[in-house]
N, C-alpha and C positions, 0 to 999 in steps of 0.2 A: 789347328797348328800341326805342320810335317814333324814327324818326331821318330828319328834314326838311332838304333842302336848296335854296334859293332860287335857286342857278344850279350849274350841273353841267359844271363848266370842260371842254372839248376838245370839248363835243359840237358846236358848231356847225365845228370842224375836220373831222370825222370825218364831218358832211354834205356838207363842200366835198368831200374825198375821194370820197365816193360820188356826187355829180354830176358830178365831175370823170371820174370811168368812165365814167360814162354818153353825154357828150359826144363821149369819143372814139372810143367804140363806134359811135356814129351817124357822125362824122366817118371811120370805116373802112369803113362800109358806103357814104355816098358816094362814096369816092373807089374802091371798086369800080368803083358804075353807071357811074362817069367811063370807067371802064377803065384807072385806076390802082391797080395789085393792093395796092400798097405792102406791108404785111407781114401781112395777111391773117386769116394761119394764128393769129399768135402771140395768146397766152391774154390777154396785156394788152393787145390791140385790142378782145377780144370779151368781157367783162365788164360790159355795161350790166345784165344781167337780175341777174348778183350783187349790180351796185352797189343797185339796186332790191331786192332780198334784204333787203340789208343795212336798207335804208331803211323797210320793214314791219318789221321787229324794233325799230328805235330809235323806231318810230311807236308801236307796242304797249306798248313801255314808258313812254315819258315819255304817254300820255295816262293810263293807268294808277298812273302813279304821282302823278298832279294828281288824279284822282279818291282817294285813296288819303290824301292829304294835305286834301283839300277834308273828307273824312267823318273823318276826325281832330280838324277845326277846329269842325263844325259839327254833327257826327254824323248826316249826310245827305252826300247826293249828289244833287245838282241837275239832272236830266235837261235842261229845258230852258235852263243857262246853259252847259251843255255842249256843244248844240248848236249856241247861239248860237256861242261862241266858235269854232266849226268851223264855222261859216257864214263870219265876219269874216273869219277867216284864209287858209279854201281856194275860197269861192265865185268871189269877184270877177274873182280870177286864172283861175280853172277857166273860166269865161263871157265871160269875155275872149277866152280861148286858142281856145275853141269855135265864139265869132262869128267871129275873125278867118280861122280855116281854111276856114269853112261859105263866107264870103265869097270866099274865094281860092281854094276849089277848084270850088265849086258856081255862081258868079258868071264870075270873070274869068279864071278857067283854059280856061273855055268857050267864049269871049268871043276868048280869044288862038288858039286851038289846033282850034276848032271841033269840041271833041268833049268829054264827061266824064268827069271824072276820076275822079270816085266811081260803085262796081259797085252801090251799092243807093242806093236810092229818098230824094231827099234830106230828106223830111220824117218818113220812116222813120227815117233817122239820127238825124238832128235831136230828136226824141224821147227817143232812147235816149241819148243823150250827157245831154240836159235830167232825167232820170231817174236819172241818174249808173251808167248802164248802158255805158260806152264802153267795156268789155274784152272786151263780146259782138262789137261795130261792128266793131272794132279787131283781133282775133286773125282775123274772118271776111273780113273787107272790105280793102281800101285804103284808106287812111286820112290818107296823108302826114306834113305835120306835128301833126296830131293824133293821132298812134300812142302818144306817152308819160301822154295822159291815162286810159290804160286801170289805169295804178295806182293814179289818185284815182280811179277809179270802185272799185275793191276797199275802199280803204281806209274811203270813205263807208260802204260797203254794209258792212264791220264794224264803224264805229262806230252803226251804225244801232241793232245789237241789244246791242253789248258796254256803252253808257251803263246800256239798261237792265236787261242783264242783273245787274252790278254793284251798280247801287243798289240794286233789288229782294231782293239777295243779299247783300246785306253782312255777313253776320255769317258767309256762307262760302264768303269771297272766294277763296281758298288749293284750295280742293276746287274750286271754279268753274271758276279758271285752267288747273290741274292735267289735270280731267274732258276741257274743251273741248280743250286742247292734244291732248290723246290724241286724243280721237275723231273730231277735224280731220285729225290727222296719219296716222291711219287711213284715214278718207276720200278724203285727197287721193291715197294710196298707190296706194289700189284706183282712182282715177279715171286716173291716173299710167298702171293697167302694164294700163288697160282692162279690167277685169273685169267690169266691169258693163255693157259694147260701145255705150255710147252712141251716138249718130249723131252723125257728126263735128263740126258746128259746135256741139253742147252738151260735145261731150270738150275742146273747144280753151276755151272758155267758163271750164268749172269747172278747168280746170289754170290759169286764171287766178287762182284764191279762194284764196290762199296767207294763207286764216284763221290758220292753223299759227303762221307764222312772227311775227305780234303776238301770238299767245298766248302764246309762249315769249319774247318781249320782255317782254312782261304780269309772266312768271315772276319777270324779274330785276327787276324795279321793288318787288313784294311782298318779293324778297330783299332789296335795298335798306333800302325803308322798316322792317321789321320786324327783319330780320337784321343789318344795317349793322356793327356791333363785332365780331360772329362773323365776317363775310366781310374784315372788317380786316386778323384774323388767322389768317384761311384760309391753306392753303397755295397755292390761286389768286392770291395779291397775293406769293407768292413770287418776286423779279426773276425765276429761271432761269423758273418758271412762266409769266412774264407775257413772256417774250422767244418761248417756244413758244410761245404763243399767240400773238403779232404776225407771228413767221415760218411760220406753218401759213397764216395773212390772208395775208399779204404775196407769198408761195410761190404761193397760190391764184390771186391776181387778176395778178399777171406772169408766171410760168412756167406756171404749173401742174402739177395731179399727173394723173398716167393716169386717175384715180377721180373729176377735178373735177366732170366731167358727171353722177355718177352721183347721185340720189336721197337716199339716207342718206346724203354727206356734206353734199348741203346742208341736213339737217337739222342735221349736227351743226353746221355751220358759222353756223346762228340762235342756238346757245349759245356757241360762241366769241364771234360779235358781242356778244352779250348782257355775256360775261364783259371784253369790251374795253372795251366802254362804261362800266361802272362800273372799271374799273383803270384808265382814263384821266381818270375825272371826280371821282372821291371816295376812293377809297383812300390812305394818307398815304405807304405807300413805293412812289410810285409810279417805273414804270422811264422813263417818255419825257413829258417838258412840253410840251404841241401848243396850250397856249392863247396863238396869237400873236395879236396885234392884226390882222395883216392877215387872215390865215386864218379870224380870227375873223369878220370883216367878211363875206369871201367865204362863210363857212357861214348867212349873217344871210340873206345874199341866194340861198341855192341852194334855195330852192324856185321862184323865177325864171330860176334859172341852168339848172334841168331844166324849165321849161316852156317857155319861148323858146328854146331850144338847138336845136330843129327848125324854127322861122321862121326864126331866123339860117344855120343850115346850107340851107335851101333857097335863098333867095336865093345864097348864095354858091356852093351850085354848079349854079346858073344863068349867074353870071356866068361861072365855070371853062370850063362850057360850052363857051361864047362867044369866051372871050379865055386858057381856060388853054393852048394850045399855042403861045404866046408863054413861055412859063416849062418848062423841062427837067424831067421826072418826080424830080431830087432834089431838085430847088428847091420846086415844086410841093406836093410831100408833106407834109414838114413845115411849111410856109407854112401851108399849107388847114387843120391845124391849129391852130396859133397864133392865125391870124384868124380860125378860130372861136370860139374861148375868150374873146379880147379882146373880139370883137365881143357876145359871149351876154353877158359878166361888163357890159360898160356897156350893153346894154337891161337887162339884171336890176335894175343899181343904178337907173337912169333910173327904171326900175317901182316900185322899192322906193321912192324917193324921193318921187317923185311921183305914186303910185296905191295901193302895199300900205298903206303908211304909214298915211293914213285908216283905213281899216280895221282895220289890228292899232290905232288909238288907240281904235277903237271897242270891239275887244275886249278892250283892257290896262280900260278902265273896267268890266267885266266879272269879268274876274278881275287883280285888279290885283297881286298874288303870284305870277304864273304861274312855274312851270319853264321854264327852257329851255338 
């Protein structure tokens, strides 16, 4: 049985979560170069790449599953209002984030410091970011606060072929999914444990195309929409089920296991997401309520919240710099913290308010039904 839903409660919780890792993983790497160790070592300072993990599965599935709903309604799938809407939504901010670094690192960093900041050629660069190529730039080069755009340049580059692979294929959509998943996760395996000895800056490149990870997002969306009563009644939406799966997450991204780095678990750990995402948005016994009004606000704006998070982190610790040996390394720590988050959460809203805004109006006229 087809089974449509118009809003998918917790999921913008479960974004603020994952840019909430993300933030503090940058904010521990700062306060290294500070040469403030603070706590380093531990698993829940160093989780930005899971929370990014995390955020190509919830990306593969809800664009998947708007496509999925769109050829239900209409018996097509629209390539190009698909792309439209992925222009509205991720360009603006993308070319925003792009000008502002290009400017600060390539202009006035130069300017301050007499020397440059960037190791390749700035129209070089410049290029490949405009091409939505920045996880080549990015994994090879210095990049500063443009380091985190290396994940909209993955995620472009698969919505590039998966709109059309989809519509083209819609009658076998399920073998589509299935095919790609494997032979992604195949691929990325053999890229992973170097068997095919590429030259290092194309091995660093392709361990960035974590295709895998939206495919297997993709999966649970077609589960979703087609499965939805059966997986109601799965034994997956079983509370004891659904508390193992929160504490295998939960374990992962604070403590961690000896295994967290290894390969297959973070595969399996793209169908845990997958299976958390729908147990917290649609299932009817569900074990934990995360649709709060504020949390909700904050997941509205964490696509701002991960792309200014490294403007704001740099400025601040500039200033640290400067003036942090006025404050004691206890005080300091978690301070440098806090005004980060405060400071990234009001540019985000600032942005949302006053720049994303336009633009998701452009693309709510577009598709005016959208998921989210």
């Amino acid at each position: 049985m087809i089974t449509e839903f118009k809003y998918l409660k917790g999921l913008n919780t479960l974004r603020f979560f994952a840019a909430f890792f993300v933030i503090i993983s940058h904010a521990n790497i700062s306060l290294i170069k500070l040469g403030i160790y603070a706590d380093a070592h531990l698993p829940v300072f160093n989780r930005g790449e899971d929370a990014v993990n995390f955020f190509f599965t919830l990306s593969g599935f809800l664009i998947t599953y708007l496509m999925l709903i769109e050829k239900n309604k209409t018996g097509s799938i629209s390539i190009r209002q698909f792309y439209l809407r992925r222009v509205f939504r991720i360009w603006p901010l993308y070319f925003l984030i792009t000008l502002i670094g290009f400017i600060l690192f390539s202009v006035l960093y130069q300017k301050i410091y007499g020397h440059a900041y960037f190791t390749f050629p700035v129209l070089k660069g410049l290029l490949f970011f405009i091409c939505f190529l920045p996880n080549y730039i990015a994994v090879n080069y210095q990049v500063g606060l443009l380091y985190p755009l290396w994940s909209i340049g993955v995620e472009e580059q698969f919505y590039l072929f998966w709109a059309p692979l989809i519509a083209y294929c819609k009658n076998y959509i399920l073998p589509i999914i299935i095919g790609f998943a494997v032979v992604t996760t195949v691929l990325y395996s053999l890229v992973f444990f170097d068997v095919f000895h590429f030259p290092l800056h194309w091995q660093k490149f392709f361990i960035t195309l974590k295709y895998f990870e939206m495919a297997i997002g993709s999966l649970f969306a077609y589960l979703l929409f087609y499965y939805y009563e059966w997986y109601n009644g799965s034994v997956f939406t079983n509370k004891i089920v659904q508390a193992g799966i929160l504490l295998i997450i939960l374990w992962h991204f604070t403590i961690g296991f000896s295994f967290s780095s290894a390969l297959w678990f973070k595969i399996i750990c793209c169908f845990l997401y997958g299976l958390l995402i729908l147990n917290v948005s649609v299932i009817k016994n569900k074990l934990i309520h995360i649709d709060q009004k504020a949390l909700n606000y904050l997941g509205v704006i964490s696509y701002g919240l991960y792309m200014y998070h490294m403007l704001v982190d740099y400025f601040l610790r500039t200033f640290c710099e400067k003036y942090g040996y006025l404050l004691s390394k206890n005080v300091l720590v978690p301070l440098y913290f806090v005004v980060l988050l405060a400071g990234t959460i009001l540019v985000a809203s600032f942005s949302y308010k006053y720049f994303e805004r336009y633009f998701l109006g452009l693309k709510a006229k577009l598709h005016p039904v959208a998921v989210h």
